[in-house]
C-alpha positions as a LaTeX table, in Angstrom:
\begin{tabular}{lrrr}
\hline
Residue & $x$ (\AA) & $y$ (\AA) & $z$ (\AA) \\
\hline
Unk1 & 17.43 & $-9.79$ & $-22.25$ \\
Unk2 & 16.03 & $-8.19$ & $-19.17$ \\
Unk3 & 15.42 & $-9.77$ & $-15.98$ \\
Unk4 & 14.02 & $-8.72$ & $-12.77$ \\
Unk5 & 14.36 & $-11.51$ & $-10.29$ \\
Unk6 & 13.08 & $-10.78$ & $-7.33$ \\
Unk7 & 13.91 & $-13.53$ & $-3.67$ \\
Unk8 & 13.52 & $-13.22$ & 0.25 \\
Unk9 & 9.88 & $-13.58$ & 0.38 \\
Unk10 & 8.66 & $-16.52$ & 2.90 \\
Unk11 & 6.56 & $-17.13$ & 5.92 \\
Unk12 & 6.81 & $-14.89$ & 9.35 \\
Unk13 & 4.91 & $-14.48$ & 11.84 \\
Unk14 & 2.89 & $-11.08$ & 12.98 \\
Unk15 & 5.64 & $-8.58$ & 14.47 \\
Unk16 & 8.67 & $-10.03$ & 12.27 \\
Unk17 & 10.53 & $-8.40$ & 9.26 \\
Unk18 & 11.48 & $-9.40$ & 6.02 \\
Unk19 & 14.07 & $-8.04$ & 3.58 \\
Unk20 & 13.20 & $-8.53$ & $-0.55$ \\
Unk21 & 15.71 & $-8.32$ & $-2.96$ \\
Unk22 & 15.47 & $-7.27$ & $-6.64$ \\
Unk23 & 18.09 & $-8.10$ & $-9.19$ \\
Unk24 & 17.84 & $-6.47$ & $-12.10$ \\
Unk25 & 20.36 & $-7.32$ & $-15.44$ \\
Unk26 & 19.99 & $-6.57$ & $-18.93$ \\
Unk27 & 19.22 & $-3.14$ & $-18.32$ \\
Unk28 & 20.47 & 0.61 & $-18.10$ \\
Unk29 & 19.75 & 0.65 & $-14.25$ \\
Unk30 & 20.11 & 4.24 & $-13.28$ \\
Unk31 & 17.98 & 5.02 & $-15.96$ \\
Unk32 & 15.01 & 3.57 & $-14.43$ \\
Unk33 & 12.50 & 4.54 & $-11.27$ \\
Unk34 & 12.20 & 1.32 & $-9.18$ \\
Unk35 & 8.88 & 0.23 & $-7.57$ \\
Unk36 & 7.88 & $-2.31$ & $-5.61$ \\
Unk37 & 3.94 & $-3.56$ & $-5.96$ \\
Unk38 & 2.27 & $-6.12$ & $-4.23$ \\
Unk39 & $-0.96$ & $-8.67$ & $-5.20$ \\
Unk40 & $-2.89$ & $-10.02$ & $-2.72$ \\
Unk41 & $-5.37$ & $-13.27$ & $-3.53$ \\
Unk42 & $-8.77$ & $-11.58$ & $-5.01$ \\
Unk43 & $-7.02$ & $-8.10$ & $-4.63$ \\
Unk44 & $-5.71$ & $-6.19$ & $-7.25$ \\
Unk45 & $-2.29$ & $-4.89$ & $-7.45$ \\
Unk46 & $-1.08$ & $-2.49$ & $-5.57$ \\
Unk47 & 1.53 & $-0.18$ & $-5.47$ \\
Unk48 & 3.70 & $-0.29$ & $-2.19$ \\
Unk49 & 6.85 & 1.93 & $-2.66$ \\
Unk50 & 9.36 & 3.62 & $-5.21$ \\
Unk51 & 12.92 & 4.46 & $-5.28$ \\
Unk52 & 13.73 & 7.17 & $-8.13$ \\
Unk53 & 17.44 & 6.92 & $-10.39$ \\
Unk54 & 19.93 & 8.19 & $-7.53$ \\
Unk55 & 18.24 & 6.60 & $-4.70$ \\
Unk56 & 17.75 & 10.19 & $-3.34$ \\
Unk57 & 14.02 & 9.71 & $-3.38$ \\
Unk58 & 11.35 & 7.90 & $-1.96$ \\
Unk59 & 7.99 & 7.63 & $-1.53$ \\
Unk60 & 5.25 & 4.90 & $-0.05$ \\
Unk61 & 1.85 & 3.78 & 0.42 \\
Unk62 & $-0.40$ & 5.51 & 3.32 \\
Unk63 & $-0.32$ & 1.31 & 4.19 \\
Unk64 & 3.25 & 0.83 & 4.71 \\
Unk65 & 4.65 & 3.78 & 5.49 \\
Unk66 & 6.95 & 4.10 & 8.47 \\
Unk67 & 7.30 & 0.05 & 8.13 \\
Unk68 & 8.70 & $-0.37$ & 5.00 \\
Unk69 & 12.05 & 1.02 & 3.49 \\
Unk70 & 12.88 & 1.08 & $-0.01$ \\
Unk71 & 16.81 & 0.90 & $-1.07$ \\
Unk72 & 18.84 & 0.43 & $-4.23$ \\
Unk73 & 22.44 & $-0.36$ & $-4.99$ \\
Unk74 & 23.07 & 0.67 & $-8.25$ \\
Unk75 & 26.02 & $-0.61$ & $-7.96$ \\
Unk76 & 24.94 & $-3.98$ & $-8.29$ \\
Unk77 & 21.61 & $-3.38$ & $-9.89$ \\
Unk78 & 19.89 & $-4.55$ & $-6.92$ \\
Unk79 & 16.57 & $-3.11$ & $-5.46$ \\
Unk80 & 16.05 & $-4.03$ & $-1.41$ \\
Unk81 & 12.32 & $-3.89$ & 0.48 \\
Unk82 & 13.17 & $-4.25$ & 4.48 \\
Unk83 & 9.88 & $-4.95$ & 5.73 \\
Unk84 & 9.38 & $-4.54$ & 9.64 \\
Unk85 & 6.77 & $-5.03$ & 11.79 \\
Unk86 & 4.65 & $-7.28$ & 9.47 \\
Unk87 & 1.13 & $-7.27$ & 9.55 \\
Unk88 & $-1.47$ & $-10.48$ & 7.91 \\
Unk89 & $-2.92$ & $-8.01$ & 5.65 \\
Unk90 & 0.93 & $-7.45$ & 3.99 \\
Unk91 & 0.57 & $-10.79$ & 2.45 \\
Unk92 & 0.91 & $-11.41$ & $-1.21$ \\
Unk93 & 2.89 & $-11.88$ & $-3.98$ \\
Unk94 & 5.61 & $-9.32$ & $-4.30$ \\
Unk95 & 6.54 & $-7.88$ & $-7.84$ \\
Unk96 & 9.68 & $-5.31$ & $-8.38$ \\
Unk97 & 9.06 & $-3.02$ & $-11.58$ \\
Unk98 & 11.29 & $-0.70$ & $-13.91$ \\
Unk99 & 9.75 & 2.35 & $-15.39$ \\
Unk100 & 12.00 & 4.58 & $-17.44$ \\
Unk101 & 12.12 & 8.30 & $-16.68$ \\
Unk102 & 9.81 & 9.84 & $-18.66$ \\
Unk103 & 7.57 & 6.92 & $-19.57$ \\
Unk104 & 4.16 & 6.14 & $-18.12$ \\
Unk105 & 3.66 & 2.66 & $-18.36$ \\
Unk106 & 6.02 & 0.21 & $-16.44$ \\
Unk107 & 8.88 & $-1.16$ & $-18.76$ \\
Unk108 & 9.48 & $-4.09$ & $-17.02$ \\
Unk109 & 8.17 & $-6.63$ & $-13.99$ \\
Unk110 & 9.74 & $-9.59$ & $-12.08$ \\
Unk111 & 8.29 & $-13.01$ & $-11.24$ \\
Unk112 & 7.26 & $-12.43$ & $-7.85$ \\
Unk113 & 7.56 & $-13.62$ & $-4.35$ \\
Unk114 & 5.36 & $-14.66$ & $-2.19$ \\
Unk115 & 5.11 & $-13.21$ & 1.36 \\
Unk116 & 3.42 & $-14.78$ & 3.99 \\
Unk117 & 2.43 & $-13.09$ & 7.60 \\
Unk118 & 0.55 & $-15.73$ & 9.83 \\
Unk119 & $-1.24$ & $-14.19$ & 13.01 \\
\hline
\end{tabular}
């Protein structure tokens, strides 16, 4: 069974940083691109960032770029966001997603985390 469980989400203020975490089990994890998307409340979701199979590649939203950093250990099957210098318009609900190379739609998506940025 596949899981993506994705933690570190929480309240900070304006300024501050974050770091999400991904797990991902049940799955060939070098065989997937990893994304990170976020949902805020009446928005729809957006994508945020991607990390391809080796880690060797990157790439962002106009949004977050230069404040966010995408990472993977693949390793341990573990997908990072460090988020710095925070903003009230990052919050929402944080998803990771697995999309296998060569496939379109997204294979697989985690619960969710919530991430709060207070002014």
């Amino acid at each position: 069974q596949v899981q993506l469980v994705e933690s570190g989400g929480g309240l900070v203020q304006a300024g501050g940083s974050l770091r999400l975490s991904c797990a991902a089990s049940g799955l060939s994890f070098t065989r997937y691109s990893m994304d990170w998307f976020r949902q805020a409340p009446g928005k729809e979701r957006e994508f945020v960032a991607r990390i391809r199979m080796s880690g060797g590649s990157t790439s962002y939203a106009d949004s977050v770029k230069g404040r966010f950093t995408i990472s993977r250990d693949n390793a341990k099957n573990m997908v990072y966001l460090q988020m710095n210098s925070l903003k009230p318009e990052d919050t929402a609900v944080y998803y990771c997603a697995a999309r296998r190379v060569g496939q379109i739609e997204y294979a697989y998506w985690g619960q969710g985390t919530q991430v709060t940025v207070s002014s």
